[in-house]
MARTOR-475128 format. One record per residue (C-alpha): residue number from 1; residue in one letter; x, y, z. Coordinates in nm, 2 decimals. Example, Ala and Ser with C-alpha at 12.3 -4.5 7.8 and 13.67 -1.06 7.14 Angstrom:
<atoms>
[1, 'A', [1.23, -0.45, 0.78]];
[2, 'S', [1.37, -0.11, 0.71]];
</atoms>
This chain:
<atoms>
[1, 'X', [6.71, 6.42, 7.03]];
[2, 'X', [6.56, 6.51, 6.63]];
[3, 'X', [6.87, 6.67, 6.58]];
[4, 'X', [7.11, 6.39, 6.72]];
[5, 'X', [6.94, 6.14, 6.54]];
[6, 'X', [6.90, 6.36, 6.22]];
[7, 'X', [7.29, 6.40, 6.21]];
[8, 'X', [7.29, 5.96, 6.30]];
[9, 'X', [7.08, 5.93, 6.04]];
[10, 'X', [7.28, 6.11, 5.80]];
[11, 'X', [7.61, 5.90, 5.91]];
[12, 'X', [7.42, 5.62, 5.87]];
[13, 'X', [7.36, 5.70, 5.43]];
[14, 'X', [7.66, 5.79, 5.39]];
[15, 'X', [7.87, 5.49, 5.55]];
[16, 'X', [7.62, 5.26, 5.31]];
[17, 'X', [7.73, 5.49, 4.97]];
[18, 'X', [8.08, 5.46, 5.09]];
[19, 'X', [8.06, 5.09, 5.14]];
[20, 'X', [7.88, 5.08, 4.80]];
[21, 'X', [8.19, 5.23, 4.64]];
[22, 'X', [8.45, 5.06, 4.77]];
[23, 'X', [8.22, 4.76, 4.68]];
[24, 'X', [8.17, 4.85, 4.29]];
[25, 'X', [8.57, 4.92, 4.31]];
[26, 'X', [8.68, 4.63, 4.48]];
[27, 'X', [8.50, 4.43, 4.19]];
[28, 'X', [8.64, 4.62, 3.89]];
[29, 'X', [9.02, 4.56, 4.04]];
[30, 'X', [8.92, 4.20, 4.06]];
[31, 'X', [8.78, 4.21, 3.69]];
[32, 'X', [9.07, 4.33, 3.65]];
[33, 'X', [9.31, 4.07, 3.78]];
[34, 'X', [9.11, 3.83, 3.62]];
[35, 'X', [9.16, 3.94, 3.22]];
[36, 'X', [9.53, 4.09, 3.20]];
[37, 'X', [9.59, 4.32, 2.91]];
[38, 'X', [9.64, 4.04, 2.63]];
[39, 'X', [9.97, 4.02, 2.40]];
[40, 'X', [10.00, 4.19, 2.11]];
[41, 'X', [10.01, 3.88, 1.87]];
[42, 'X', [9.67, 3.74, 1.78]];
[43, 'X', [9.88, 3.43, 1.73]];
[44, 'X', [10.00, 3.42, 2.13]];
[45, 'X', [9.66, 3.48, 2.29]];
[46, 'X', [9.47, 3.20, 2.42]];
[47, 'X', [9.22, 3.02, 2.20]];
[48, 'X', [8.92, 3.08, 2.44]];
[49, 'X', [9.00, 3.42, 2.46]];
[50, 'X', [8.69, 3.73, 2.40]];
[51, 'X', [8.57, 3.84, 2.02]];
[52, 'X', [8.86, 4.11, 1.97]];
[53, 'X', [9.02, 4.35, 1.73]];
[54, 'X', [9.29, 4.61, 1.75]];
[55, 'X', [9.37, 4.85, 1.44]];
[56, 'X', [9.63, 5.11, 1.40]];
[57, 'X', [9.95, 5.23, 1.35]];
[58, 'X', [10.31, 5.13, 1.40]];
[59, 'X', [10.65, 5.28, 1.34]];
[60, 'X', [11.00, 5.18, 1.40]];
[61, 'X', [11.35, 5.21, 1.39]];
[62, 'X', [11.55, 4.93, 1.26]];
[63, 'X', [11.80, 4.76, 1.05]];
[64, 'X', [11.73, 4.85, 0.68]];
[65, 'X', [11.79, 4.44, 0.68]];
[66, 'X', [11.96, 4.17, 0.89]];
[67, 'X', [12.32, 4.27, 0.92]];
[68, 'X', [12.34, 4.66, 0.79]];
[69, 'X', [12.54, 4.91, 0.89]];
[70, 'X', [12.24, 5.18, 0.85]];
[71, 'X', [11.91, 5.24, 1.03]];
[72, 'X', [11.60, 5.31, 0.86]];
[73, 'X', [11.25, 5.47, 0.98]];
[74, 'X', [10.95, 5.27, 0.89]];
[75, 'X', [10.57, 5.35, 0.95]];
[76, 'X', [10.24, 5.16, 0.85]];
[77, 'X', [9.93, 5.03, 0.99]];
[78, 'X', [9.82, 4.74, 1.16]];
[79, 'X', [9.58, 4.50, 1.23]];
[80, 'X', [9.51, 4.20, 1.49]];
[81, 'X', [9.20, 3.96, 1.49]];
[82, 'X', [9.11, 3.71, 1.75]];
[83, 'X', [8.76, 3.60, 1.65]];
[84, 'X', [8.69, 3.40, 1.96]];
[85, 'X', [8.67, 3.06, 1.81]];
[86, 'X', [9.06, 2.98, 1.80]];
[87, 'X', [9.03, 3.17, 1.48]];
[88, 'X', [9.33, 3.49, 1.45]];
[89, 'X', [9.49, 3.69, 1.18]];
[90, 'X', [9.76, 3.91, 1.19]];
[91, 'X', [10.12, 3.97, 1.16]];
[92, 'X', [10.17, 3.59, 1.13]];
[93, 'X', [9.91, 3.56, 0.89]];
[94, 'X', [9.55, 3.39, 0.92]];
[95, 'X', [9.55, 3.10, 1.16]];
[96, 'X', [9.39, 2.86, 1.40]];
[97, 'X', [9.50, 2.84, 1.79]];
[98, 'X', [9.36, 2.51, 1.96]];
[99, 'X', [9.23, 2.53, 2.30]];
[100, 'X', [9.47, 2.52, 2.56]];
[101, 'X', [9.60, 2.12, 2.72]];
[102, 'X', [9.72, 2.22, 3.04]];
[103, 'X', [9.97, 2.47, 3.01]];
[104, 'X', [10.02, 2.38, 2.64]];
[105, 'X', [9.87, 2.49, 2.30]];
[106, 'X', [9.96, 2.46, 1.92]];
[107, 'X', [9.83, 2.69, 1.64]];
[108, 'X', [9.93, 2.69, 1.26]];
[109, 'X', [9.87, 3.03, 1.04]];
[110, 'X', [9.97, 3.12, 0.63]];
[111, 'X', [10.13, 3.42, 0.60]];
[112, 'X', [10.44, 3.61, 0.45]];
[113, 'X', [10.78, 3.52, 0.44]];
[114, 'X', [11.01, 3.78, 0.51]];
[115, 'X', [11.14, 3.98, 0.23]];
[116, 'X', [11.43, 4.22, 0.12]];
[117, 'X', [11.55, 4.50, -0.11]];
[118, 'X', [11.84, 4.58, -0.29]];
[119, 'X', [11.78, 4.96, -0.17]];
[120, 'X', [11.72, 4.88, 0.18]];
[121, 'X', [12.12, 4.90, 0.23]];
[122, 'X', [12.12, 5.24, 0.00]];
[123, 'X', [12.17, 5.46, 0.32]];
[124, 'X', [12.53, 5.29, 0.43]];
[125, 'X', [12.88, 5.41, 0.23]];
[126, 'X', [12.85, 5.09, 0.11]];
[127, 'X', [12.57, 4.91, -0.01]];
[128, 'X', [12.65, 4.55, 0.03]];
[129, 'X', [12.30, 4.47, -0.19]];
[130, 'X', [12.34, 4.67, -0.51]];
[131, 'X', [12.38, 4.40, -0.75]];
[132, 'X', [12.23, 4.13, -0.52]];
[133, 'X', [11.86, 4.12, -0.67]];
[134, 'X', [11.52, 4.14, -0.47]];
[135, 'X', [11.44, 3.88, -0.22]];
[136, 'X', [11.02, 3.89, -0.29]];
[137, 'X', [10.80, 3.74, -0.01]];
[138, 'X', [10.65, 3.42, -0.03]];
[139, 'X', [10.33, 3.25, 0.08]];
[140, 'X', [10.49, 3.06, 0.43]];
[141, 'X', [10.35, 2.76, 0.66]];
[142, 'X', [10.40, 2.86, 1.03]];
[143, 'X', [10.36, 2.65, 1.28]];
[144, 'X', [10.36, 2.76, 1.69]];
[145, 'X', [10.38, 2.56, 2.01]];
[146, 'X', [10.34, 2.78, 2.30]];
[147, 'X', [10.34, 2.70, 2.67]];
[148, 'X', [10.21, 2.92, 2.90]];
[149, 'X', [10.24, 2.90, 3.33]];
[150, 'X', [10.14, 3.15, 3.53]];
[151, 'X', [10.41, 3.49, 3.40]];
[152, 'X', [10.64, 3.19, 3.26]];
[153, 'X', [10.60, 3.16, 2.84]];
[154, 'X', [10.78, 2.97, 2.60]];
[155, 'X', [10.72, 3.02, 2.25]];
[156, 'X', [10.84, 2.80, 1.96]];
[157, 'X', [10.78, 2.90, 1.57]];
[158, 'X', [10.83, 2.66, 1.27]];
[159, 'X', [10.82, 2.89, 0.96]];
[160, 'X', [10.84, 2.69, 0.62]];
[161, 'X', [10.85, 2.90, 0.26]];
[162, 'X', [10.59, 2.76, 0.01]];
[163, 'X', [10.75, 2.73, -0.36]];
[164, 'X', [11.13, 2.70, -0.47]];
[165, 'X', [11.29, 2.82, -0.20]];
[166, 'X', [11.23, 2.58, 0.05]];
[167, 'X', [11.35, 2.79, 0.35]];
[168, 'X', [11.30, 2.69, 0.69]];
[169, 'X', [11.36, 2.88, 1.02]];
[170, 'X', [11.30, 2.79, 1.36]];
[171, 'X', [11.29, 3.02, 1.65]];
[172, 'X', [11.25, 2.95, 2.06]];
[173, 'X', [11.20, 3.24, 2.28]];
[174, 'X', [11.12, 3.24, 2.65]];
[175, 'X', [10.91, 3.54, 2.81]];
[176, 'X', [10.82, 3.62, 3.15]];
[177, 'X', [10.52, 3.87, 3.27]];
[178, 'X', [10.70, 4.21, 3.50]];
[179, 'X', [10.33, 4.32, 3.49]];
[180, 'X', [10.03, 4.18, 3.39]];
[181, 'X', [9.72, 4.35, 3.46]];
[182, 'X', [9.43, 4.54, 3.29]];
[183, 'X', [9.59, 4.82, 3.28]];
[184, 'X', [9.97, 4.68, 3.17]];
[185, 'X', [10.16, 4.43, 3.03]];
[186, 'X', [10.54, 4.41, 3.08]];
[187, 'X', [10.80, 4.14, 2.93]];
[188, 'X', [11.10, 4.01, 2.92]];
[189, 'X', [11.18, 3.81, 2.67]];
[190, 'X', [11.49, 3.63, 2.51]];
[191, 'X', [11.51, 3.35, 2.21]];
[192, 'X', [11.73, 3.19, 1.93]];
[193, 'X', [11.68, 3.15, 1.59]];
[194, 'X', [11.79, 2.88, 1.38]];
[195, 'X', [11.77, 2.88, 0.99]];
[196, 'X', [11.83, 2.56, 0.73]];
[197, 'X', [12.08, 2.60, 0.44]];
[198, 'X', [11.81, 2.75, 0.20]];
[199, 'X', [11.70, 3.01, 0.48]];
[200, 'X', [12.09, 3.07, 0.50]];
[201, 'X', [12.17, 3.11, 0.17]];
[202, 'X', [11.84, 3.30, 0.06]];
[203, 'X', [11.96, 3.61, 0.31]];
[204, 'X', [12.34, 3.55, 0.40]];
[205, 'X', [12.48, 3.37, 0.07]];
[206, 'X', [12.61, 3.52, -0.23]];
[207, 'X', [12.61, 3.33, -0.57]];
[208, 'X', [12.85, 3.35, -0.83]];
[209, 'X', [12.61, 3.51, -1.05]];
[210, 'X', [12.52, 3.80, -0.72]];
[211, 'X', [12.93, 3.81, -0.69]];
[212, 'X', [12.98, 3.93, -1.06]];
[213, 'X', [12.70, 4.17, -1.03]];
[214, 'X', [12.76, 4.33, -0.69]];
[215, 'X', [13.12, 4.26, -0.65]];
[216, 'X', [13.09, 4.02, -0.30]];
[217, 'X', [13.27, 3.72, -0.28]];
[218, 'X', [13.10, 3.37, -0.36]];
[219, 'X', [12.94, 3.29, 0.02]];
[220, 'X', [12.77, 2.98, 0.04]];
[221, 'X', [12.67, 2.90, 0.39]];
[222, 'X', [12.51, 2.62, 0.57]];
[223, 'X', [12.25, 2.60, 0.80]];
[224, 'X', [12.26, 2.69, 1.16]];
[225, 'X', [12.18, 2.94, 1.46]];
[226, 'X', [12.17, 3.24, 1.30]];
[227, 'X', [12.10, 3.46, 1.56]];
[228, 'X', [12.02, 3.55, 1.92]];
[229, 'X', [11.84, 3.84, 2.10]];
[230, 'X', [11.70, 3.98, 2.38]];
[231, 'X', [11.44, 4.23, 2.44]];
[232, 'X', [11.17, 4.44, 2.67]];
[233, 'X', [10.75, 4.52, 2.56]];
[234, 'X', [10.55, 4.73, 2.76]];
[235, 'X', [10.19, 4.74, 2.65]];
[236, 'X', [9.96, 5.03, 2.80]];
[237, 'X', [9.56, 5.03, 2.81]];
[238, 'X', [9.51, 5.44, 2.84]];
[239, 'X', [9.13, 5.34, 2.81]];
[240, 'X', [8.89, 5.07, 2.76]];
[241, 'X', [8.95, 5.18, 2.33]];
[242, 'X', [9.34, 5.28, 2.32]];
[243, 'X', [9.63, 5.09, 2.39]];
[244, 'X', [10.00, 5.17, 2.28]];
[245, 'X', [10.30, 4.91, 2.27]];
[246, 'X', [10.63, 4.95, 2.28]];
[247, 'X', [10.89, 4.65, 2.18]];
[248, 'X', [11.29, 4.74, 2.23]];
[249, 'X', [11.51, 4.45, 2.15]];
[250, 'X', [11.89, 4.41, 2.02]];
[251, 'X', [11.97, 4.10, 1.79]];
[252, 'X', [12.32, 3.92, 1.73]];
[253, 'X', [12.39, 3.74, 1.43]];
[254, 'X', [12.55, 3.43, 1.46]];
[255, 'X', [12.75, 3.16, 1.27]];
[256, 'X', [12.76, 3.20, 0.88]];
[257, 'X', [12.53, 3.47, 0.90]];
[258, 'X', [12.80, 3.71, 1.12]];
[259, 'X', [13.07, 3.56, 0.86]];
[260, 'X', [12.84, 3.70, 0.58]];
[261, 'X', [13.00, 3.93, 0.32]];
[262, 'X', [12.67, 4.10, 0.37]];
[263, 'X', [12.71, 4.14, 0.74]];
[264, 'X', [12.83, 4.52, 0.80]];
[265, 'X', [12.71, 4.52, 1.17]];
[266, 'X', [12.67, 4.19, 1.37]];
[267, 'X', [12.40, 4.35, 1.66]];
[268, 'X', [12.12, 4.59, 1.60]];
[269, 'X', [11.91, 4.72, 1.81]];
[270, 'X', [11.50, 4.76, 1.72]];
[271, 'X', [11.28, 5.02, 1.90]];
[272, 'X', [10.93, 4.99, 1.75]];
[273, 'X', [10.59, 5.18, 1.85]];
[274, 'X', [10.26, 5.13, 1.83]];
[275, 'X', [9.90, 5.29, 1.87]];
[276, 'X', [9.56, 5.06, 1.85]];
[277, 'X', [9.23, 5.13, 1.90]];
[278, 'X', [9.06, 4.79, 2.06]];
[279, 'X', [8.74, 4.72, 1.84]];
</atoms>
């Protein structure tokens, strides 16, 4: 009987640390479900989200600019901010995200327009921007309007240079969550970008002054949808600290900007790479 009940007894323990485990585990998944790895723009997470930070690296292959012929290898670092009180700063610059109405939210950032080099088509036969002069980056407005159901996102940017050059792009993109857990985030996404005359002419157009330097035809185009892509990101938590991100996507120009004398290739695709350790 002290034996049988000894063995019972022992049963007994070891069903209670068993349920305990399964317990503790069953909680974490759930803390799990409930925060889904986040996106990898401050700018698109929500406004009430946690004190974060992620800082690291990226590299990518790409387009030396919209429309080349030639790919180019690019590596830097990277930072994103959300500090908890609607408050980000990133890649779109330093910002404020307002709390969530419904399924809608706004946010507005300052950042850096995008810029471009005469060398950055040096690697094709031809390089369709010797002669054309630098296109520097200027301080930009942006404005975002993002709405966000269950995996269902749609994004919208209003970007709007600061100074002379009074170029204004608008972009819509639609997402939707594969995956979204603690552990991974993956997306589909697909979107449209539209560009004023200014935008236009700033990146597709080609003065008389640029055609006596670099010997393209006068180009003056007007604004329009420039361009359409599509894409896939798969975001990875390896641990609680590291998380890597991986963004492939092809773009089509469009309109004046495919007519471009500067237009070698009319689709590109982007694979781009990222490592971050979550602060």
């Amino acid at each position: 009987m002290t034996e049988g009940f000894t063995v019972l007894k022992g049963v007994t323990v070891k069903h209670r640390l068993l349920t305990l485990f399964f317990s503790v585990v069953s909680v974490a998944a759930s803390a799990a479900e409930v925060e889904p790895l986040s996106s990898p723009r401050a700018s698109q997470r929500p406004a009430n989200a946690p004190r974060e930070a992620e800082i690291g690296g990226i590299v990518g292959v790409l387009p030396g600019y919209l429309g080349a012929q030639n790919f180019m290898f690019k590596a830097g670092p990277y930072i994103e901010v959300n500090f908890g009180n609607g408050m980000f700063f990133g890649q779109d610059g330093i910002g404020f995200r307002t709390p969530s109405y419904g399924a809608f939210s706004v946010a507005a950032s300052l950042g850096a327009s995008r810029s471009r080099r005469e060398q950055d088509g040096s690697a094709d036969n031809h390089n369709r921007l010797s002669g054309m002069g630098d296109v520097s980056p200027r301080a930009q407005a942006n404005l975002f309007g993002n709405y966000d159901a269950g995996p269902y996102h749609v994004s919208a940017w209003l970007q709007r240079e600061l100074g002379n050059r009074n170029g204004v792009e608008f972009q819509l993109a639609g997402l939707y969550d594969v995956v979204s857990s603690g552990h991974d985030l993956v997306q589909l996404y697909a979107g449209l970008d539209y560009a004023n005359q200014a935008k236009m002419q700033t990146f597709f157009g080609v003065t008389a002054s640029q055609a006596s330097s670099s010997g393209n035809p006068i180009f003056t185009p007007g604004g329009g949808v420039a361009g359409s892509g599509v894409g896939a990101l798969w975001r990875h938590a390896f641990n609680r600290d590291w998380v890597g991100t991986l963004d492939v996507s092809a773009i089509s120009l469009r309109g004046a900007a495919a007519d471009s004398p500067l237009t070698a290739r009319k689709t590109s695709g982007y694979t781009v790479v990222s490592l971050g350790y979550q602060l």
